[in-house]
C-alpha positions in Angstrom: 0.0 0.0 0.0 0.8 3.7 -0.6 2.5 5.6 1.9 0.3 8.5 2.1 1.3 11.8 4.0 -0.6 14.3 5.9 -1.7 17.3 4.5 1.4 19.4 6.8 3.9 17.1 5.4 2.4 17.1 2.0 2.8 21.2 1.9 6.2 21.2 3.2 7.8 17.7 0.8 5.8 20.5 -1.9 7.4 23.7 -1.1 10.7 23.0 -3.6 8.0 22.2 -6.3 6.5 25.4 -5.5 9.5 27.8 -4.8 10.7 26.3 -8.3 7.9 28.0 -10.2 10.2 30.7 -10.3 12.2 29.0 -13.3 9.2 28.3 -15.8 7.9 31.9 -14.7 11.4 33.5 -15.3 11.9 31.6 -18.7 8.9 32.4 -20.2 9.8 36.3 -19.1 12.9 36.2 -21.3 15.4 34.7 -19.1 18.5 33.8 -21.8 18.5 30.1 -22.3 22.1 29.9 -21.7 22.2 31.2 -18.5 19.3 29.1 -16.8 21.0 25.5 -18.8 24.3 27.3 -16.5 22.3 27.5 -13.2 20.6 24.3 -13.6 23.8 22.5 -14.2 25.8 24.0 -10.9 22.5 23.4 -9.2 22.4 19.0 -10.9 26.4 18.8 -10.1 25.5 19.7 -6.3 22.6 17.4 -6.2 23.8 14.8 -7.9 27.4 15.4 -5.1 24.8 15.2 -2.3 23.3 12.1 -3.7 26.7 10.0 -4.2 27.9 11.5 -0.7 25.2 10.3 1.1 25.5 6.7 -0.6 29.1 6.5 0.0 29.5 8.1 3.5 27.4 7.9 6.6 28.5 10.8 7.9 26.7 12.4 5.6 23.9 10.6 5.0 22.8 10.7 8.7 23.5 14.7 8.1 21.0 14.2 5.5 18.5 12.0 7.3 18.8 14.6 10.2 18.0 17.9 7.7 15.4 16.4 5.4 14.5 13.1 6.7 11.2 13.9 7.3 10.6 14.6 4.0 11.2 11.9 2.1 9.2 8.9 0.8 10.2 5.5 1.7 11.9 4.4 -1.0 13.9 7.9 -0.8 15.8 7.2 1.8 17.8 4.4 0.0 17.1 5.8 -3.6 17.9 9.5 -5.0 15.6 12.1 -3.5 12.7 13.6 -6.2 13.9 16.7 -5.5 16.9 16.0 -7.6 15.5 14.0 -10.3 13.0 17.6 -10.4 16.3 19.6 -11.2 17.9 17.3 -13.4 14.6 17.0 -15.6 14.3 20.7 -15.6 17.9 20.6 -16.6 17.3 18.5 -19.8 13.7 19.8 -20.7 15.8 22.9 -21.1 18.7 21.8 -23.2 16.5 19.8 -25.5 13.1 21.3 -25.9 11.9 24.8 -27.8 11.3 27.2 -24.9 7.2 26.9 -24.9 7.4 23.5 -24.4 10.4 23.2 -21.9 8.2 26.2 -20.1 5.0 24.1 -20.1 7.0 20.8 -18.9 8.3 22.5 -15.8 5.3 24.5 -15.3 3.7 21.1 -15.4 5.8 19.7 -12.7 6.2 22.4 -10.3 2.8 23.8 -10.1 0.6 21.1 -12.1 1.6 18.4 -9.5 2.2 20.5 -6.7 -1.6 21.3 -6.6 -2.6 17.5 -7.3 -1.2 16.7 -4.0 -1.9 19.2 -2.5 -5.9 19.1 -3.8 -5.8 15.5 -2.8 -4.7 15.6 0.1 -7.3 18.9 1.7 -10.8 18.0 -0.3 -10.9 14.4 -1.2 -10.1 11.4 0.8 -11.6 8.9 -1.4 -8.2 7.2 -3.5 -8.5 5.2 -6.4 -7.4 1.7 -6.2 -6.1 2.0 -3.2 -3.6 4.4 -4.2 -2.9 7.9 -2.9 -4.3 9.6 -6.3 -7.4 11.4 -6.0 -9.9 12.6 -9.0 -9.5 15.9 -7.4 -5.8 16.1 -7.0 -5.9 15.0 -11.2 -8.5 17.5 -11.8 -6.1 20.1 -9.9 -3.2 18.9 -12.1 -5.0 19.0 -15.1 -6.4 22.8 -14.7 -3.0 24.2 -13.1 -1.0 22.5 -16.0 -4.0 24.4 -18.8 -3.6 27.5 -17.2 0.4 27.3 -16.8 0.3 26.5 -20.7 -1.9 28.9 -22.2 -0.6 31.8 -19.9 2.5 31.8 -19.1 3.7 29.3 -22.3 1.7 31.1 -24.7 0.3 28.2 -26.2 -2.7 27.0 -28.4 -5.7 25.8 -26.5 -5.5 22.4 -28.3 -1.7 22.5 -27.6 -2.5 23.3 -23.7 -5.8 20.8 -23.1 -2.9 18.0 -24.7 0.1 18.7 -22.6 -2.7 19.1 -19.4 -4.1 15.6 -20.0 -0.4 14.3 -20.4 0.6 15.7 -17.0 -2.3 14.2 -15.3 -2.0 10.7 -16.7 2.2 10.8 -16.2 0.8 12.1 -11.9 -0.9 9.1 -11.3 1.2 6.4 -11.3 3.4 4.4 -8.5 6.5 3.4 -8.3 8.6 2.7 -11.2 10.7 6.3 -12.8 10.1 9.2 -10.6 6.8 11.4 -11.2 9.3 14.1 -12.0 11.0 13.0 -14.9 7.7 11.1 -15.8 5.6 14.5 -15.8 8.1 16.6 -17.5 9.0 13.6 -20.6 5.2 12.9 -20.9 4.5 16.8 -21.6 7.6 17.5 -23.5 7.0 14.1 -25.7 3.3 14.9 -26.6 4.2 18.6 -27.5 7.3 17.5 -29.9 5.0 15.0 -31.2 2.1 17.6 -31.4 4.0 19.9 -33.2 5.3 17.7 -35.5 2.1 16.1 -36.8 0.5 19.6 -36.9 2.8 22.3 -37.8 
């Protein structure tokens, strides 16, 4: 079964997914592409550092346990921490995708899932399949993902309803990749593959 958090811990695991809405919103205001693929790189190297340190020493990984512990998932504690798999997707969503659709993907992530478990977790306590996803929390995604996409990405409605319904879907899931990777490659796959069938 799911390990399912409270609605505190939820809000404070989601506060790097929220503080990181800075980076789509700072993007889509004309930040240079080189210089964000420079700060998400220093920023990957020192999370991918803290990763291998705290594999390789116990020093530091009880340092870690003791700072952040709290936070994690299970499975986190003996696997990489989503907060660096978020950085290193934004990282390559960046480098490889056209800036609408590397905004939308981290958009997508930071606020679009943000608010699923956040929704989730305050108005709905019914869970599908005995899973922590809600219809709520999906629905929450879904709208936050729309809006992130037709506001702040400047995309078509059709373009935003698609990557919406591909954030959603790549939210529910267990296990397996990490939701963030899995959010931002669903959105930045079905754009690409948008794009290319209809432009």
């Amino acid at each position: 079964m799911a390990y399912v958090f409270s609605l505190h811990h939820e809000l404070a695991r989601k506060t790097l997914h929220i503080l990181t809405v800075v980076i789509p919103l700072a993007y889509a205001s004309g930040l240079p592409r080189s210089i964000l693929v420079a700060v998400l790189a220093v920023l990957s190297v020192i999370a991918v550092a803290i990763e291998l340190a705290r594999v390789r020493h116990a020093r530091t990984r009880a340092a870690f346990q003791r700072a952040v512990g709290h936070l994690l998932r299970p499975h986190e504690r003996e696997q990489w921490a989503g907060a660096t798999w978020l950085i290193l997707s934004f990282l390559a969503v960046v480098v490889v995708a056209p800036r609408p659709v590397a905004i939308t993907a981290m958009w997508a992530v930071a606020a679009g899932d943000a608010a699923a478990a956040l929704v989730g977790r305050s108005v709905a306590e019914r869970r599908v399949d005995r899973t922590r996803k809600t219809i709520a929390g999906s629905a929450a995604c879904f709208l936050v993902t729309l809006a992130g996409g037709v506001l702040i990405a400047a995309l078509s409605p059709v373009e935003a309803v698609t990557a919406a319904v591909a954030a959603s879907i790549a939210e529910w899931p267990q296990g397996g990749v990490d939701d963030n990777i899995r959010i931002v490659a669903a959105v930045t796959a079905v754009l690409l593959l948008w794009r290319q069938a209809f432009s």
